[in-house]
C-alpha positions in Angstrom: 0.0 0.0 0.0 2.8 2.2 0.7 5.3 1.6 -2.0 2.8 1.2 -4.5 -0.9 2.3 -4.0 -1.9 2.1 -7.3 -2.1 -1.7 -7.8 -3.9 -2.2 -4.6 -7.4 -0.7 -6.5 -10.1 -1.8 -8.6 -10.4 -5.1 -9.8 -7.1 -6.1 -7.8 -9.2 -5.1 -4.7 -12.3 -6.9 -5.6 -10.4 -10.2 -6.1 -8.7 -10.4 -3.1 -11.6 -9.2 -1.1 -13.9 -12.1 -2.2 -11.4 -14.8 -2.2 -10.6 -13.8 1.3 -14.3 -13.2 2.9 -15.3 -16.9 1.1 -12.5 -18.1 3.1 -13.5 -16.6 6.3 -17.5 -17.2 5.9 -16.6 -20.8 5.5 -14.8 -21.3 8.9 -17.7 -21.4 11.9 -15.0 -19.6 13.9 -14.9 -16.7 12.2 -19.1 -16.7 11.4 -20.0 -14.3 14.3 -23.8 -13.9 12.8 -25.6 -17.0 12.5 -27.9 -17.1 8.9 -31.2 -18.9 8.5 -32.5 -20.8 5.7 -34.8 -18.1 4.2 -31.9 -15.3 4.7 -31.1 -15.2 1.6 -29.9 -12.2 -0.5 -30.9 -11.5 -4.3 -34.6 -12.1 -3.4 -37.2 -10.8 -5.8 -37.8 -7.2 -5.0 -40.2 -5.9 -8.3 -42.8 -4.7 -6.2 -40.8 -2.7 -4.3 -39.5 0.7 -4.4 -36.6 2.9 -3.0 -37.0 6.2 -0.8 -36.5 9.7 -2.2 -33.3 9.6 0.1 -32.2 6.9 -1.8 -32.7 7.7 -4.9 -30.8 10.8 -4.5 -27.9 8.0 -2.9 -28.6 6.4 -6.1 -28.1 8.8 -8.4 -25.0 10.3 -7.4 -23.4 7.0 -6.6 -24.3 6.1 -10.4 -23.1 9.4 -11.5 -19.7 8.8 -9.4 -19.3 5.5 -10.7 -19.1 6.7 -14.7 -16.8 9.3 -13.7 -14.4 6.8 -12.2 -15.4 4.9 -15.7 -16.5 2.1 -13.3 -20.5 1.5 -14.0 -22.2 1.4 -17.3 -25.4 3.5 -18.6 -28.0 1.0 -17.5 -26.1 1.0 -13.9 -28.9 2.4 -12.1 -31.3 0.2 -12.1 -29.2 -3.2 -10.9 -27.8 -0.6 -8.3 -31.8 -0.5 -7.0 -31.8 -3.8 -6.9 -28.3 -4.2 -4.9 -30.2 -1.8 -2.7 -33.9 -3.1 -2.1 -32.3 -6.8 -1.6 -30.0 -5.7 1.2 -32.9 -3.5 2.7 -35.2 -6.6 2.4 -32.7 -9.1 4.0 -31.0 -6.8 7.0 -35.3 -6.7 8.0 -35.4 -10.4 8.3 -32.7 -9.3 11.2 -34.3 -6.2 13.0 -36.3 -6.2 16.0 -39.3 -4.9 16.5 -38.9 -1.8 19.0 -41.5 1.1 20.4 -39.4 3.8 18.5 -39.3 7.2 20.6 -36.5 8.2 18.3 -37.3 9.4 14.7 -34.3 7.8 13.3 -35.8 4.2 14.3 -38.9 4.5 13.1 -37.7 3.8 9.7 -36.4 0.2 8.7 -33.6 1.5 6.5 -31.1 3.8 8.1 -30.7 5.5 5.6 -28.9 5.8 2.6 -26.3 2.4 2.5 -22.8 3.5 1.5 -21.0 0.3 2.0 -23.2 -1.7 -0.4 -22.7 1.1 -3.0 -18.8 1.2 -2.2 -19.3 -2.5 -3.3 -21.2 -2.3 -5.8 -18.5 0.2 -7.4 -15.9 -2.5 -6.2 -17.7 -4.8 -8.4 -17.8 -2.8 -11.2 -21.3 -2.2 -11.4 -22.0 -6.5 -11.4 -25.5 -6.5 -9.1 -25.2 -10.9 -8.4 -21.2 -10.7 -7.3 -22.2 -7.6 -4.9 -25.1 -9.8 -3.3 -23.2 -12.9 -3.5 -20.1 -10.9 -1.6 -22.5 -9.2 1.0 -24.2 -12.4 1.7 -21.1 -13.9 2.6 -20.0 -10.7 4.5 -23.2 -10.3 6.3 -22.0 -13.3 8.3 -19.0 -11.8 9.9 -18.2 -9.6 13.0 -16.3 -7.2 10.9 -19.6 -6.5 9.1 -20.7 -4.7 11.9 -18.1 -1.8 11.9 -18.0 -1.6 8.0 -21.8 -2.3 6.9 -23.5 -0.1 9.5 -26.7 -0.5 8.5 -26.0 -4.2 9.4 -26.9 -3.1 13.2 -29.8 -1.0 12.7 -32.4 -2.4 15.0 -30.7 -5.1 15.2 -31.9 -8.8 16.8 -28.0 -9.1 17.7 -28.2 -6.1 20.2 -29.5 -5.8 23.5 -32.6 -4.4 23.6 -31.6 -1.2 25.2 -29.0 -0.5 23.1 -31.5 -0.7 20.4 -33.7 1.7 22.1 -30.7 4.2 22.5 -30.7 4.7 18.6 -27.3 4.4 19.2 -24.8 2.7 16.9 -22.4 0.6 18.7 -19.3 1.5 16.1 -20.0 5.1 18.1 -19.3 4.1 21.6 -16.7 1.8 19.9 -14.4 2.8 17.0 -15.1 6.2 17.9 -14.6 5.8 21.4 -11.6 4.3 21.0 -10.5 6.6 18.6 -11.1 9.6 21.3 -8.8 7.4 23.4 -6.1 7.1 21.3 -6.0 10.9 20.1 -6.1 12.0 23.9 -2.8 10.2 24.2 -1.7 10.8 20.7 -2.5 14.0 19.7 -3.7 16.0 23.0 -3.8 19.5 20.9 -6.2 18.0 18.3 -8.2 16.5 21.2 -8.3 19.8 23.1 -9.3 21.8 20.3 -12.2 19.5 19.6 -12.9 19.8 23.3 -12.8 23.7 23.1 -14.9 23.5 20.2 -17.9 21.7 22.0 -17.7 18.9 19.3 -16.7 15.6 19.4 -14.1 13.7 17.2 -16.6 10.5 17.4 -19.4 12.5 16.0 -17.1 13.2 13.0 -15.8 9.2 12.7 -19.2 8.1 12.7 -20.1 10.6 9.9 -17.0 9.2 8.4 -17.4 5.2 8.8 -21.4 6.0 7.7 -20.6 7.5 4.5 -17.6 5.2 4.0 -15.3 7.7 3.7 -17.0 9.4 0.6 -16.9 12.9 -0.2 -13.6 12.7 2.0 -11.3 10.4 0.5 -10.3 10.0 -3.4 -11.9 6.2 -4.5 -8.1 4.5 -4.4 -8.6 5.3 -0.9 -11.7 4.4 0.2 -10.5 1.1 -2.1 -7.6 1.1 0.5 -10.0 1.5 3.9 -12.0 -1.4 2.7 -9.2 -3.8 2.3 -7.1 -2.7 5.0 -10.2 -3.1 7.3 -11.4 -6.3 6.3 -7.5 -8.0 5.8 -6.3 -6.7 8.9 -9.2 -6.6 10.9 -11.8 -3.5 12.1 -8.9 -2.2 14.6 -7.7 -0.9 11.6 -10.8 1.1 11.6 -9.6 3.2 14.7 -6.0 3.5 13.2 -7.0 4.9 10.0 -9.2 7.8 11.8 -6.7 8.6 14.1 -4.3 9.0 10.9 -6.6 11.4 9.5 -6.7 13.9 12.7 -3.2 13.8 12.5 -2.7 14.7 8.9 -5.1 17.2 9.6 -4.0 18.4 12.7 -2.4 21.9 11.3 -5.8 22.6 9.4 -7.1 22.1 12.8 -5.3 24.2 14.8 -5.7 26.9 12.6 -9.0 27.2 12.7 -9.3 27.1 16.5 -6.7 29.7 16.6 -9.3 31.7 14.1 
């Protein structure tokens, strides 16, 4: 990654990441979520229909995708499908919960950027993203990258559910707070100063999978260096990020 960035992209990237995940998905060790029969992903989703939220998601992932010469015209449409089949099988997961909280009172949560990081990944093939997601779905790792893996979740306490919470917050991002305390006490103080929080950021971050933020060859790199290495790697790449932009930073408290 460091010598030579440019070959760990693309189709390179895809390869690797669903030879390894097979690997992994087939060893009951490593299967953290357990999968029923009828959990299946690719089911037939016709009759359904996406959100204007993600629509809009759709659009401009679509619209990214050309410009990176990654997706075709007709993109759009197996992108819906990518998304409505994911929606459809994370439900088959969810809990049913007395929502106080406007963000659970929806089934999605919101726009998914990991699928459509995948489905870019993929090169715009709709069955391989399923067939990778599936197998993904089944590890623990799924839970820090796929965040909308968690959403109501049947795998979470109850009250954590409630809390509308997601647990990569009071995780990752937790830890991450740690780590920059220790590391890089002036970027933690101006955050402090500031009345915001670095984990509010991270999550914002791990939501949108890094996009908008990062170029693609390096939101290629977060993926794999995530998923080879394990989520820890998560925590280490934010903390890397405050510290490149830890001049910007102090500027604009100083300002």
């Amino acid at each position: 990654l460091k010598a030579r960035p440019d070959i760990i992209s693309g189709k390179t990237v895809a390869e690797l990441l669903e030879r390894f995940v097979s690997q992994l998905s087939e060893s009951p060790a490593e299967c953290y979520f357990s999968m029923g029969a009828s959990e299946a992903l690719g089911a037939d989703v016709k009759s359904e229909s996406l959100s204007s939220v993600q629509q809009l998601g759709v659009e401009m992932t679509v619209r990214y995708g050309k410009h990176l010469h990654l997706l075709k015209e007709d993109a759009e449409s197996g992108l819906s499908c990518v998304l409505l089949s994911c929606e459809q099988f994370l439900k088959q997961q969810q809990r049913p919960v007395l929502p106080s909280l406007r963000c659970l009172q929806e089934s999605s949560a919101g726009y998914d950027w990991f699928a459509s990081s995948v489905f870019l990944l993929m090169a715009g093939d709709g069955e391989r993203t399923l067939s990778f997601l599936q197998r993904f779905a089944r590890l623990l790792l799924s839970a820090f990258l796929w965040l909308p893996r968690l959403h109501t979740s049947i795998h979470l306490p109850v009250a954590t559910v409630e809390s509308g919470i997601h647990p990569v917050y009071f995780c990752t991002a937790h830890h991450v707070e740690m780590l920059l305390k220790a590391e890089l006490p002036l970027v933690f103080s101006a955050f402090h100063i500031s009345g915001f929080t670095p984990a509010q950021i991270c999550l914002h971050w791990i939501t949108q999978c890094f996009w908008n933020y990062m170029d693609w060859p390096q939101i290629c790199h977060y993926i794999a260096l995530c998923v080879f290495l394990g989520p820890d790697y998560q925590i280490y790449l934010c903390v890397s990020v405050f510290r490149h932009l830890q001049q910007d930073i102090l500027k604009h408290t100083e300002a």
